[in-house]
C-alpha positions as CSV (number, residue, x, y, z in Angstrom):
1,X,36.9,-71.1,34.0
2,X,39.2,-72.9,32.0
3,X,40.6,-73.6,28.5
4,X,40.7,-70.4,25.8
5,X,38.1,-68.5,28.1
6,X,40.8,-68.6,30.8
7,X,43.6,-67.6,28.3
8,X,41.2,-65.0,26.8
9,X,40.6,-63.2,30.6
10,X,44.5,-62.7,31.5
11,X,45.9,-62.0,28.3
12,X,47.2,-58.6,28.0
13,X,46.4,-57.4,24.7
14,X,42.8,-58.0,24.8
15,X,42.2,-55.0,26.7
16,X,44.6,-51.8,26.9
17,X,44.1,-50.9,29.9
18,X,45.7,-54.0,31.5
19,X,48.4,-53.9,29.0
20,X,49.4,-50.7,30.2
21,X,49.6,-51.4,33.8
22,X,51.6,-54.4,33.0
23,X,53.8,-51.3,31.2
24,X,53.7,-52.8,27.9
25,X,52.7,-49.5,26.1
26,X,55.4,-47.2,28.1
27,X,58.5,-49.3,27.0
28,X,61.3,-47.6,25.2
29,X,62.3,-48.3,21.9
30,X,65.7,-49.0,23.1
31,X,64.1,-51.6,25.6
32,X,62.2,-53.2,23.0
33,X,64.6,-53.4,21.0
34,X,67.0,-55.2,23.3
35,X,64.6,-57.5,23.9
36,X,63.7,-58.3,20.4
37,X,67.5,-59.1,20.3
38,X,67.4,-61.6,23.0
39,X,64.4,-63.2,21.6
40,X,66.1,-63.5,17.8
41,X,69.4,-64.7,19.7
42,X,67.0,-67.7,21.4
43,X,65.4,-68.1,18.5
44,X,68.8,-68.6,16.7
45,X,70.0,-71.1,19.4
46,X,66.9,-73.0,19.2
47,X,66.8,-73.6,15.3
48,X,70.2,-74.5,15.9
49,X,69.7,-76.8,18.4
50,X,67.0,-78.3,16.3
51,X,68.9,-78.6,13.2
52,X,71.7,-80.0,15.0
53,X,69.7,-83.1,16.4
54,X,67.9,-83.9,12.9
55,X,71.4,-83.9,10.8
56,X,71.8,-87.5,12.6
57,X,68.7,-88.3,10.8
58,X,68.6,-89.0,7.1
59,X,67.4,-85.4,5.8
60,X,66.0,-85.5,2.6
61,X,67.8,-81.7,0.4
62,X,64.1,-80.1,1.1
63,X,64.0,-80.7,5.1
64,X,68.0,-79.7,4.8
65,X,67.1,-76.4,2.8
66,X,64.3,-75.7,5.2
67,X,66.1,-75.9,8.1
68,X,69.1,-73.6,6.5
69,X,66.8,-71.2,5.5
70,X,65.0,-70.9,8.6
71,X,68.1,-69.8,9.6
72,X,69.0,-67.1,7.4
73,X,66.0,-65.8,7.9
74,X,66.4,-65.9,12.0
75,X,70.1,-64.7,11.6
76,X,69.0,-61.7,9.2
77,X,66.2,-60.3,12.1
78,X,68.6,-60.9,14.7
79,X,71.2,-58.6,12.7
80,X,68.3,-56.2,11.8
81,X,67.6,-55.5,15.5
82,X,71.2,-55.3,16.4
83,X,71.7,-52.5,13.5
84,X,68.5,-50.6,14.5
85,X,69.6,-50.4,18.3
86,X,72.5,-49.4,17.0
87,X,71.3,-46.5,14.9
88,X,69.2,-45.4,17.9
89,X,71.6,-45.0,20.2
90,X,74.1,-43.1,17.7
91,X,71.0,-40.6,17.5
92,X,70.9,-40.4,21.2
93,X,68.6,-38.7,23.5
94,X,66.3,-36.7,21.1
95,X,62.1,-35.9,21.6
96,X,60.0,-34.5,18.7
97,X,56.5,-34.0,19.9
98,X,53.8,-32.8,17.7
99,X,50.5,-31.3,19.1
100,X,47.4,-29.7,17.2
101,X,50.2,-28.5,14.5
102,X,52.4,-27.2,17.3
103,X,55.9,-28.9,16.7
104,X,58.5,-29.2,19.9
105,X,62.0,-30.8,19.5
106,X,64.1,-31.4,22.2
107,X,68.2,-32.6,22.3
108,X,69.1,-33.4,25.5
């Protein structure tokens, strides 16, 4: 088998099932969230790099603009994750399960 078919038969999120045994439903917030902000700080060094290597070239004010605001916008999620991590972990180590209208909360 090869080409999407292949893709299709060991990608994760097709079926739930694998996706859980490769843990991806049983992360913590705190984890995915640390790894959202190492994602948005390689995003960041990427666009970076990028628009480092094409100010050498003749950038017309749209390309220049584009590239700018692609960063903003990279900057403002990597900020956003930091924040939320942040706010997490000031909460700390609190549970609130709900079950057929029965509410436990738990502060450990």
């Amino acid at each position: 088998m090869s080409g999407w078919k292949a893709s299709l038969k060991i990608c994760p999120t097709r079926d739930p099932a694998s996706a859980n045994v490769l843990g991806m439903i049983t992360r913590s917030p705190k984890r995915l969230l640390a790894e959202r902000i190492v994602l948005t700080w390689l995003q960041i060094q990427l666009f970076e790099g990028v628009y480092a290597n094409s100010v050498f070239k003749s950038l017309t004010i749209a390309q220049d603009n584009y590239h700018q605001k692609r960063l903003d916008q990279t900057y403002r999620r990597h900020l956003s994750a930091i924040r939320t991590l942040a706010q997490i972990r000031k909460l700390g180590p609190a549970v609130q399960i709900n079950i057929a209208e029965k509410q436990i909360n738990t502060v450990n």
